[in-house]
C-alpha positions as CSV (number, residue, x, y, z in Angstrom):
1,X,-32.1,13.7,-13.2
2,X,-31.5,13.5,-9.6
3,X,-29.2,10.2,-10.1
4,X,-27.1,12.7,-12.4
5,X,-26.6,15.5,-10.1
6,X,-25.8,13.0,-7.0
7,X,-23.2,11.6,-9.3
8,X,-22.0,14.9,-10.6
9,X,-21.8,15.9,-6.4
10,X,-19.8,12.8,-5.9
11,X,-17.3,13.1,-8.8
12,X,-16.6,16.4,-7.4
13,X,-16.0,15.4,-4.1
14,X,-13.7,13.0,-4.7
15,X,-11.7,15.4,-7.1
16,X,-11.7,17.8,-4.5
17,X,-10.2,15.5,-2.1
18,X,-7.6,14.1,-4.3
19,X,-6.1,17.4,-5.1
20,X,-6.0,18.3,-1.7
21,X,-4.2,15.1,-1.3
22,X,-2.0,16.0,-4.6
23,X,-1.0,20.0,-2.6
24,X,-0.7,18.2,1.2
25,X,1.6,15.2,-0.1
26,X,5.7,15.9,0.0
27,X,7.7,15.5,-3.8
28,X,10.2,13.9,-1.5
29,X,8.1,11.3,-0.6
30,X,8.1,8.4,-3.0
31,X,6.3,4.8,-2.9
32,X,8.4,2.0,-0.9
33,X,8.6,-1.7,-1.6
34,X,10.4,-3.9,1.0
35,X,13.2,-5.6,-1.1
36,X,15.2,-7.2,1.5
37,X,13.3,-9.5,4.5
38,X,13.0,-7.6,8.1
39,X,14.1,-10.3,9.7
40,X,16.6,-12.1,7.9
41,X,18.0,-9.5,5.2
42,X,17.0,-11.8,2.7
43,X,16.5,-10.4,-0.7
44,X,12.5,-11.2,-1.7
45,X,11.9,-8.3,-3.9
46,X,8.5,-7.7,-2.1
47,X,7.3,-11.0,-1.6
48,X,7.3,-13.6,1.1
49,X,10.4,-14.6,2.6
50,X,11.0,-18.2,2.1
51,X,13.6,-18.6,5.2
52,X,11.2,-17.0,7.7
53,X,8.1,-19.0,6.3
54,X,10.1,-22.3,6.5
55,X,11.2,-21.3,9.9
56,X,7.9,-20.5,11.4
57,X,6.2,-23.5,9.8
58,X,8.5,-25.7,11.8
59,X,8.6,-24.2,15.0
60,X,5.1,-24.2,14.5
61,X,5.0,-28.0,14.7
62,X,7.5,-28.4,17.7
């Protein structure tokens, strides 16, 4: 019985938090993903960039 109310405590807890998250957060702000490289301006939709990789490889063995 005490196992349930612990979980019941918890569950609340973290429902409280996330609406307090849900008030705090702006509806302007929205979820970013990096398309283009930082360095380069190479389009990687997200993922590594495969000029900078290849580029710090071999400097890496110079």
């Amino acid at each position: 019985m005490v196992i349930i109310w612990i979980g019941i405590g918890i569950g609340l807890l973290i429902a409280i938090i996330l609406i307090k998250k849900i008030f705090t957060t702006s509806a302007k702000t929205s979820f970013k993903i990096g398309i283009r490289c930082q360095r380069c301006g190479y389009k990687t939709n997200g993922l590594k960039c495969p000029r900078c990789e290849n580029a710090s490889d071999h400097q890496r063995w110079r």
